[in-house]
Structures are given as C-alpha cells and as structure tokens.
BADOTOR-861817 format. One record per residue: residue in one letter; y, x, z of N, C-alpha, C in turn. Coordinates in steps of 0.05 Angstrom, whole numbers, plus 5000, padded with zeros to 4 digits. Example, Ala and Ser with C-alpha at 12.3 -4.5 7.8 and 13.67 -1.06 7.14 Angstrom:
a488652645156491052465156493452645156
s495552575142497952735143500152585157
This chain:
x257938001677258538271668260538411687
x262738241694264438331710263538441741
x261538251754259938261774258538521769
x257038611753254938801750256539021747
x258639121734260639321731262339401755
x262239221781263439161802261739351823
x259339151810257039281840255739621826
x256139631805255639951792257240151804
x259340081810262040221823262540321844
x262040031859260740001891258340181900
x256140201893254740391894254840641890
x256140721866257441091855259041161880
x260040931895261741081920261741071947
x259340911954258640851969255440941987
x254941062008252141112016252241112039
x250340972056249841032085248241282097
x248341312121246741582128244541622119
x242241812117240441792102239941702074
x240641642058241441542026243441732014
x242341781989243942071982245241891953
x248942111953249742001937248942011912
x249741801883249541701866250541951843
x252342051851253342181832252442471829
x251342531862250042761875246542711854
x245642551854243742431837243442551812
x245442451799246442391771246442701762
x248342921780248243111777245743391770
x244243331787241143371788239543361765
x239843071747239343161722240443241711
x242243441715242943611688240543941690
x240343881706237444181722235644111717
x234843881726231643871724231343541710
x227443581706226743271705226443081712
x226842881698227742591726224142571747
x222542711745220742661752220943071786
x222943201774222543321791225043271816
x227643141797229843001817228142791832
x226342751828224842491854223942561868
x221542891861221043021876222643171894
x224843311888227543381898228543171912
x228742951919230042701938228242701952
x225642681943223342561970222442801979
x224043151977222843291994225443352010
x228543182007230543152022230842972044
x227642782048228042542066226142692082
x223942902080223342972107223543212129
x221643312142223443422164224243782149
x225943842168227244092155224444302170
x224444522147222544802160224644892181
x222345122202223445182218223145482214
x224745632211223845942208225546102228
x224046342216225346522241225946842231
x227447012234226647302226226647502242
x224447602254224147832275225948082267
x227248072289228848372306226848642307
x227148932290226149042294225349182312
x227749062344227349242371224049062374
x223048932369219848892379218548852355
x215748912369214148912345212848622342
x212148502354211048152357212347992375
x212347742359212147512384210147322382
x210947192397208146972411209246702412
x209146482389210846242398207646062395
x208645792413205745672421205645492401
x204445482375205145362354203745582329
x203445412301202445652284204645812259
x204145952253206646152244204846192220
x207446192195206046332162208246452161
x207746652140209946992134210646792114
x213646862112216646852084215346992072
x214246872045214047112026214947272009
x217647212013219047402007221947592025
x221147602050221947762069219647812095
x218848072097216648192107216648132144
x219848092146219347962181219947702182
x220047522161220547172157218547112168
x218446872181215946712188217146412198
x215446222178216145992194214645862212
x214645752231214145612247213245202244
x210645192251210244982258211344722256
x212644832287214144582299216744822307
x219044612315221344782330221044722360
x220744972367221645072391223944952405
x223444992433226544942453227345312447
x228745422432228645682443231645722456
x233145452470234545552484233145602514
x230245592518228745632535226545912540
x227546082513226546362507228146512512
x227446712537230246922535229447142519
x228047152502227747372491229647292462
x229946942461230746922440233847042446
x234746962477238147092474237447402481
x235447502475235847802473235847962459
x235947682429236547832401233247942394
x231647862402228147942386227947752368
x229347602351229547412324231647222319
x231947212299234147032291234146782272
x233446542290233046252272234846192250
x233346382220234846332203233046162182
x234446032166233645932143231546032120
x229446062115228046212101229446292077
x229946082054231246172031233346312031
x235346402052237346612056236646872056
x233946892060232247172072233047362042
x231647172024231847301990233747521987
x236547472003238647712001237647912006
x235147992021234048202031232148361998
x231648151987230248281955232448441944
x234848371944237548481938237748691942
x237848781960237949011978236149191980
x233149141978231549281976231249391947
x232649251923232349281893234349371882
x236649321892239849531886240349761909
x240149681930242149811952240550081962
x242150301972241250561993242450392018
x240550582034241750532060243850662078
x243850772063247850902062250450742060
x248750512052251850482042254250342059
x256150232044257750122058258149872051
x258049572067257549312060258849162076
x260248972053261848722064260648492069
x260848382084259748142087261747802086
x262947812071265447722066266047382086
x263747242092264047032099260746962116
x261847102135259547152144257846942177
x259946892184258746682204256946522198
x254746432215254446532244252246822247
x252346882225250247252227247947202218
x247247052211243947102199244147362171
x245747352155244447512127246147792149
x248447702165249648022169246748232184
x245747902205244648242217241848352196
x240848172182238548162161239848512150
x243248532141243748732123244248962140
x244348862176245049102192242549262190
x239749092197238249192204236449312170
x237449242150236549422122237849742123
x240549792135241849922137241650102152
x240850012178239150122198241750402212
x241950652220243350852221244550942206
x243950882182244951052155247850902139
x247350702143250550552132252550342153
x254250212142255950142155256049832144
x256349682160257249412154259849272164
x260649162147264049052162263148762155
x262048562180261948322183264748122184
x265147902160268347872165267547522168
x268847412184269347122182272247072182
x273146972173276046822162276946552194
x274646362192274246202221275346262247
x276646242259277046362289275246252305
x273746002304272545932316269146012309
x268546052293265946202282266646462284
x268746572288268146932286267547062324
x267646852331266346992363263146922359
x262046772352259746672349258246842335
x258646902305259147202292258747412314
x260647482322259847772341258347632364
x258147452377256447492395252747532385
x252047442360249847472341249647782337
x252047902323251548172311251148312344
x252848322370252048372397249448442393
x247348172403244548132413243248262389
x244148232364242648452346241648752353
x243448852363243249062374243049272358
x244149332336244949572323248349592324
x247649842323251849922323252949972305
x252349962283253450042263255449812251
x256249592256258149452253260249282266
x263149252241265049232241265048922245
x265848732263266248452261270148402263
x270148262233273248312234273848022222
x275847962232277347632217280147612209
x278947642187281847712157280947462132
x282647442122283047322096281647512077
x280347422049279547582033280947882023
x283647712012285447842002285148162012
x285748022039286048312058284348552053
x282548532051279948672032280548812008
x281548581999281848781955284448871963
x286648841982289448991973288449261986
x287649182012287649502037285649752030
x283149572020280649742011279549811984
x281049801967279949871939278250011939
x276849841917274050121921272250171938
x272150091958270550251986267950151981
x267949881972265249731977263449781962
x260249921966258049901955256849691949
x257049491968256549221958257649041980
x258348811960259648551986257148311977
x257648202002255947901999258047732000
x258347521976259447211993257747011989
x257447012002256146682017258446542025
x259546401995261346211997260745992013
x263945872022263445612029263145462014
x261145182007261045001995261144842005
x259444621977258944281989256544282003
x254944482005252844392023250944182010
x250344151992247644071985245244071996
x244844421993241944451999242344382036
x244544302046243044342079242943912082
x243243762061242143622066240343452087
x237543512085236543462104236843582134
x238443742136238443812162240343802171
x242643652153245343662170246843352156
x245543102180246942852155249642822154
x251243042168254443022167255043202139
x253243342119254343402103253543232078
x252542982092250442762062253542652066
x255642552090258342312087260242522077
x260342812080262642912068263243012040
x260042902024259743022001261742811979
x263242981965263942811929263842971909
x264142821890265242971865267843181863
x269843091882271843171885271143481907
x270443481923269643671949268943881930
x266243801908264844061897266644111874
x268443971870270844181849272844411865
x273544171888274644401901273444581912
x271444601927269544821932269745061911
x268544941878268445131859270345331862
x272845141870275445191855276145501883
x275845451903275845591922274145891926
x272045761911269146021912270646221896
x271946121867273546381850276346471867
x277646381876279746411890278446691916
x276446611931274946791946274747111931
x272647081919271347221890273947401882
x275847321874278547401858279247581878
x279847491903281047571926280447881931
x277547911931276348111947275148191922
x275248221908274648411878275248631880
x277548691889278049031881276549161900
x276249041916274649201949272249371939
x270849221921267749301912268249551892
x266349791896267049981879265849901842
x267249971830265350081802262550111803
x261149971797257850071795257349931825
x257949731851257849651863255949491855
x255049301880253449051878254648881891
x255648641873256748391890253848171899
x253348091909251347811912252947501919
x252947381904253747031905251846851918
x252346781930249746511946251146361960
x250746081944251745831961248945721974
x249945491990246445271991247844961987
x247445061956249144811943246744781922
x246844581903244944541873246844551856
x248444501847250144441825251344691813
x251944641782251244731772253944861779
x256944731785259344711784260744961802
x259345021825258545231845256945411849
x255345391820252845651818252545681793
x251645661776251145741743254545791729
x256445581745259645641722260945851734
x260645791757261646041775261446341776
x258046331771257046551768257846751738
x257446501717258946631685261146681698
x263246621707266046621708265646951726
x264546981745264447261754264347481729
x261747421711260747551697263147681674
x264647261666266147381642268547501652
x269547411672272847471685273247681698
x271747611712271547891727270448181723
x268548191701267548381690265148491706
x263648351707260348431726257948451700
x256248501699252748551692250848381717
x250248331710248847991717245248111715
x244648121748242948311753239948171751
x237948201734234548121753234248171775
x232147991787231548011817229647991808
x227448141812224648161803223348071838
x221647741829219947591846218047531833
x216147501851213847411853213247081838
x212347001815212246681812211346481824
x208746571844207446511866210146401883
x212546511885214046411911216246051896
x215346041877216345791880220145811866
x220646081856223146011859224346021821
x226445841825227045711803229245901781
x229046001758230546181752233345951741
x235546031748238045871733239346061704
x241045961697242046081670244946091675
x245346361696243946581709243746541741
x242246661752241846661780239646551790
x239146481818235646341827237046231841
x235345961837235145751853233445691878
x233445551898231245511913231445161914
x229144981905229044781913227644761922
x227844611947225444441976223044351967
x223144201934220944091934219144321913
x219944501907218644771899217945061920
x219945051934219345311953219345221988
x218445351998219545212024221445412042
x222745192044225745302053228245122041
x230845152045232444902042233845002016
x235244832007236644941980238845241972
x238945251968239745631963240145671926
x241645901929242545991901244046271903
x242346371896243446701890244246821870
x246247011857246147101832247247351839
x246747561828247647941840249348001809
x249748211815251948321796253048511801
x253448741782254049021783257049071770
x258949161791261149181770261749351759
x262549311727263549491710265349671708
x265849801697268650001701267250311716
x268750481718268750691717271050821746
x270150851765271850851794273951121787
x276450991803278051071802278251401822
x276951381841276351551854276451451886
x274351631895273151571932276051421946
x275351271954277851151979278951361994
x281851331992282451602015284051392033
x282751442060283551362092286051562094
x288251302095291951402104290951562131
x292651762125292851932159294051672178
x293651642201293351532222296551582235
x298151402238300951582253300951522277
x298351342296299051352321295551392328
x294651732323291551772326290151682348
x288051492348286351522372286451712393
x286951642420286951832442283451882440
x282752182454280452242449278452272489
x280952192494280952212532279851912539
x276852032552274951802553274251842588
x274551622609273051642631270351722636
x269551782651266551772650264951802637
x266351952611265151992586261752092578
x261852212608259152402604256352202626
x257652022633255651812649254651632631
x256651562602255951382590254251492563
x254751712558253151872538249851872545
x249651832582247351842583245151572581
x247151472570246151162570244751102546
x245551312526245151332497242051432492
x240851422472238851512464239651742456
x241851802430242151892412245651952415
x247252072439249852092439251152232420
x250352332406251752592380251652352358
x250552092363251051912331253451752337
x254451872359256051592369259151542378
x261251562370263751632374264451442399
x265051602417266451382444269551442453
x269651212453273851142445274150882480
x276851032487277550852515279650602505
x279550372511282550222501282850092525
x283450072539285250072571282650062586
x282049852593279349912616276549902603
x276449842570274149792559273950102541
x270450122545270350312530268150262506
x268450412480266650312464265650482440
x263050472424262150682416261350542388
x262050702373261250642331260350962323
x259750832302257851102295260051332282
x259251592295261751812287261951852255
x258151752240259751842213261751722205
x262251392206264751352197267151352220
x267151512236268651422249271751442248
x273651502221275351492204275751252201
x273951122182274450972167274750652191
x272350672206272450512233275350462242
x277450712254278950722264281450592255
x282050652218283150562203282250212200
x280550162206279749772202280349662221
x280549832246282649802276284849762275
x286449942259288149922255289349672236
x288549722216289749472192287949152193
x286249192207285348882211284848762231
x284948542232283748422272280348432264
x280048612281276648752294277048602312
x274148392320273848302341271748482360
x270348632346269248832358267849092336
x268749312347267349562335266349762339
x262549672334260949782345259649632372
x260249712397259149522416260749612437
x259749532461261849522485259949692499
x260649912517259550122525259250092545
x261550082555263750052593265049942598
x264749892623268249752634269449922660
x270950032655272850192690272550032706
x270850092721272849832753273450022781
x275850082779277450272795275250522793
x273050692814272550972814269650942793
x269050842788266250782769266850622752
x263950572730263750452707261950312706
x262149992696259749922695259149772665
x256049872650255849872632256249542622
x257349342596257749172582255649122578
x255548812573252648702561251648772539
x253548842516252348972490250749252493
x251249432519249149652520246249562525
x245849322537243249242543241849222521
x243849002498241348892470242349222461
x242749412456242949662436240849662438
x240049812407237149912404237350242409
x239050322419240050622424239150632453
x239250412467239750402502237750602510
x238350792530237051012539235650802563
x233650602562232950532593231850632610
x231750882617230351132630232251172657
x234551072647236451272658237550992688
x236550752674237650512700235150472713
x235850322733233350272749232849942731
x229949882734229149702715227949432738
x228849192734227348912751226948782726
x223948632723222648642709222848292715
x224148132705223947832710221247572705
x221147362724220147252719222046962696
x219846802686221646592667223246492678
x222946282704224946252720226746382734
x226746622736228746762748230446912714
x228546972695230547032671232446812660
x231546512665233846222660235546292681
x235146262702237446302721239246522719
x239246852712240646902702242346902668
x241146752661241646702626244146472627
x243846272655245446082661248546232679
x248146472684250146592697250046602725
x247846602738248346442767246846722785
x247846652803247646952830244346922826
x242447162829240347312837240047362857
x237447392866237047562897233847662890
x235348022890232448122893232248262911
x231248212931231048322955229848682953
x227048612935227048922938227149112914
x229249032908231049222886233749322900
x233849652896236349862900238349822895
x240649852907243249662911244149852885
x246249822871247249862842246449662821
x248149712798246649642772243649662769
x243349382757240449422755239949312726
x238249412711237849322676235349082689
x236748842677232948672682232148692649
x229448602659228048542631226148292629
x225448192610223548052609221848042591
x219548102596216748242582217448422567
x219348602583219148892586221948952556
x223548702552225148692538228448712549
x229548892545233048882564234148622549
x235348432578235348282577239348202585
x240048402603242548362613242348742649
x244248662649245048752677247048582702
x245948642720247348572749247448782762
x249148692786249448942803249048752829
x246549012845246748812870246948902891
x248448782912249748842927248948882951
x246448732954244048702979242848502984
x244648242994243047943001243247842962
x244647852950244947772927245948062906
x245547832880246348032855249647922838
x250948122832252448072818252147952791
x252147702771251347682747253547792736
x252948012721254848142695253848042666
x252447812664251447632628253947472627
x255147622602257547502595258047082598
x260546992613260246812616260546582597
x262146632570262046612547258646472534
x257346602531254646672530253146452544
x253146412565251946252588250246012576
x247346022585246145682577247445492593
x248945302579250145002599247944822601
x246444852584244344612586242544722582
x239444542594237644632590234844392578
C-alpha cells in the first residue's frame, strides 16, 4: 500500500519529454469526456498544422505543396507541409504571416463588434500575428497601439508590424497599468492575449510540456486578472475587450472570464460561428481543441463594457510641441501614394510619418510612453540628401513610380536578405528599390562596381 501510494505520487510529478502531465490530464476531465481527453492527447502527439495569413499588399501566393482556406478567416490557409520560408523573400517582405490558425478567430471579433475607425489596444502583443491581422481590419481608417511589456519581444513586434506595411500603428513597451492611468477611456477595443501556461502550444513547443504545473496555471490565472485590472480603465464604456489564452483550463479561461464579467463589469458577448468549424462553446467563451478543429488550442471570450462614458479623452496640450521643420520634406512626400494622409515629423537625422488623423493623439503616446516606433521610418539625412528607410519599401502607401526599380533574381534576392554587397552592373548609380516578383523587397544604393546594402542589419538571414 505504501509502495503504490509512493509510485501514485511519483508519477503526479513526474514526466519526460513527450508524455504529458498527470494533473494536466486530470484537469481535462473536468471539460470533456474521458473518451474525448484521449482524443485530445492523441491529437497532442502528432505533428503541429502549418498555417499562414496573406498580406493584403498581394493578391496570391504559390507555395509548392497543397493549401486549404481557415474557415473562419477569409485569408487563412494552411499548408501541407512547412516550408523553409526563411528561403522566401517574399516571406521577409511581409506578403503573409505564419500564424496559428485558431488565433485568426479574433478576426470574427472584429468583423461582428468593431468599425474600422476605431482605436485598438493590443495589450500583449508580441510577436504580431493578431496585431497586424487588426492593422490590416483597420486598414486607413483606425489606429492601433501595438504594446509588448518584453524588451526582448518588442523589437521583434515592430520589426513584424514594419514588413506589414500599414502605417497606422503605434508599437510601444509599457506596463499595463500605464494604459488605464494615462488613457482612460480612449480604447474602442483592447485585445489581451494573456500570458499563460501554454497548453494549447503543446505539441509544438516541448519546452512548454517541462514548464507546465499546477502551480504555473494559478499563477498565470493569478496574473491574467492583475493584467485585465491594470488596463481596464483604458477601454471606453460600450468598448469591446477580447480575452484569449492558448491554454485549456478552465482556471485561465471560463474563471477568469466570469471574474471579468462579475468584477469588472462587462456583457459577455456571442460570436456567431459556423458549427461546421469544429469549435467548442465554454460556459462562457470558445474553445478550440486540436482534436475537434484544426489548429492548436485557443480560447476566446469578448465582452462589452458597461457604464456610461465619462466623456471623449482630452489630449493634455503638449508643453514642448513637435517642431514642424522637416528636411527634404517635399522629396519624401513624393514617395507617398497618398501624402495629405500622412503627418511627417524630423527627430535628429530620422524622419517619420503616422497618419495625420490622429496625429495628436500619436504625438502625446510619444510623449508619455516608450514608442519603439510610430508609424514607419520615412528617411534618414546623410549630410546633403536623404535616403529612404527600409520601412518605406514594405509600405503599402510606397509611391514605386517615383524610384528606379531592379527586379531580383532568388539568388541574388538571399544575398541581399543576408546583408551582403550587390553588383548590378546595369542599373543607374543612386538608390535603387529591388523587387522580387515584382514585390518591394528593400533598397540599396549603388555606387557603380557594387551596391550599397541599406536591409536593416538587425533583420539579416544568419542562416540558411
């Protein structure tokens, strides 16, 4: 008896790679049937889907392999097999973004509450998959403030929202807090995509099968309200919050989600889907499980908050205003599609452009928060001229009429993707926009026997 009570113990705390824990198990049935928790384990032992979500700067791609549509996001598609796509330069040119299918769903959100006006947090947002998903819902008409907390995920973050290539957002790395004290009110809707325990990434990540306990997903919980609490006031009256871990439990999604509902004072919204897609309703919120939908584990719940707004955010006058004295101002306007949407601001040798409707409120998030970037990078001075930043290339604004265009082959688009000198003999000495299959890809400047690489070195493929 003593023996058997011993080795019961031993096992509840114990698992090697691939073998999922006991308690992680245990938990599972409180959701489902022991006959769908088996199915749920044995659709955790094999390989992970591969998906993807097309960039609206193109209209197709071509991967050598067979592709089925997300059915419930209209540019989802998964893939086959996975790709090398650190061997696609179209993939670093921002024409899709290898995201997770079941994340996509945020996009039902948005198409079922939100205008495209609005103004949206993205509270915890690294590495950009749902930000640019909400840039590109948003399109010209609203504003997004992408926030990672991470210092080391919030460059990774903007270099994604970058190659996205819309301008309409704010990439900033603040604490929640910072949100509900500075911005009351402002938010039309915030996303958090808390951190969790990571459940649902399971099969695709076995460093989150040794860091999982009982203990991790309390504190997790315990952290998700602490988040939540934080950045509450940010969201207006009649706002839309959205919750999504890629966790299963119940402890980080169904208690959590009441606790928004009762504490916080939200309306606990339908997502009207399709039953065909496989997805699991919770009490409250949707589930996604692997061995029902395909795509990795996920949990969403929306929510409208109550109350009655205090009135529109008013932006503090400014006591040290933006200088309005821009170099070259009128060389880089012509770079634009659309220069009248676009406010352009100098800060020592860099110059850079966000969209003029907010361009208040922009200036003010300059001010009171660390912006790692806002809007995109336009220019750079270098002593009597300017030469345009890699973020003018991925814009979907980019006037390419206006540069001279070299049109790359695959091997010559890796070689500059890796950062390394060019030589195009019969291309015109200046800046030159390359492309590849007719996609802006980066700029160099060339000098005659060779080209300058201007692809940020940050960025650079190390390996291939």
């Amino acid at each position: 008896m003593v023996i058997c009570k011993f080795f019961c113990t031993f096992a509840r705390n114990f698992w090697i790679v691939g073998m999922l824990p006991i308690d992680f198990i245990e938990n599972l049935h409180e959701q489902l049937s022991s006959v769908e928790v088996q199915q749920l384990c044995q659709a955790l032992e094999t390989t992970p889907i591969t998906s993807i979500r097309l960039n609206d700067k193109i209209d197709c791609l071509t991967f050598d392999c067979d592709t089925e549509e997300v059915p419930w996001h209209e540019d989802g598609y998964y893939l086959s097999r996975r790709p090398q796509f650190t061997l696609d330069p179209l993939f670093h040119a921002g024409c899709y973004y290898v995201q997770e299918a079941s994340s996509m769903f945020v996009g039902e959100v948005l198409n079922q509450y939100l205008k495209h006006d609005s103004i949206v947090l993205d509270l915890c947002a690294a590495p950009g998959g749902k930000s640019t998903l909400i840039s590109q819902f948003l399109g010209n008409e609203g504003l997004l403030v992408s926030n990672e907390v991470v210092r080391q995920r919030v460059f990774v973050l903007s270099e994604n929202i970058q190659k996205w290539g819309n301008g309409n957002t704010v990439v900033t790395h603040n604490p929640a807090a910072d949100f509900g004290n500075k911005l009351p009110e402002l938010f039309d809707c915030i996303l958090v995509d808390a951190p969790c325990s990571g459940e649902g990434m399971f099969r695709k990540d076995e460093g989150a099968i040794a860091e999982w306990s009982m203990k991790n997903v309390q504190e997790c919980a315990e952290r998700q309200c602490d988040i939540l609490d934080d950045v509450w006031d940010a969201l207006k009256p009649g706002g839309i919050l959205i919750y999504s871990t890629c966790t299963f439990n119940r402890e980080e999604n169904e208690k959590n989600a009441q606790w928004i509902a009762d504490e916080l004072g939200a309306e606990i919204l339908p997502i009207a889907h399709d039953p065909q897609w496989g997805i699991t309703e919770g009490k409250p919120g949707y589930h996604f499980y692997p061995h029902k939908t395909k795509g990795e584990g996920f949990y969403l719940c929306a929510f409208r908050k109550s109350g009655v707004a205090k009135g529109a955010f008013r932006i503090p006058k400014q006591k040290n205003p933006v200088s309005e004295t821009v170099e070259f101002k009128d060389i880089m306007q012509s770079w634009l599609l659309h220069p009248d949407q676009w406010t352009i601001r100098q800060q020592d040798r860099f110059v850079v452009a966000y969209p003029a409707k907010y361009k208040q409120l922009i200036e003010y998030l300059n001010s009171q928060f660390i912006c790692i970037s806002t809007g995109f990078g336009i220019g750079e001075l270098r002593g009597k001229t300017v030469v345009p930043q890699h973020a003018m290339a991925m814009l979907k604004d980019l006037n390419t009429k206006v540069f001279n265009k070299v049109e790359l082959t695959l091997d010559q688009a890796l070689s500059y993707l890796r950062c390394e000198a060019l030589s195009l003999p019969n291309a015109v000495a200046g800046v030159l926009l390359l492309t590849y299959e007719n996609v802006p890809l980066g700029f160099v400047k060339n000098v005659g026997n060779h080209c300058n690489n201007l692809y940020p070195k940050e960025w650079r493929i190390r390996k291939l």
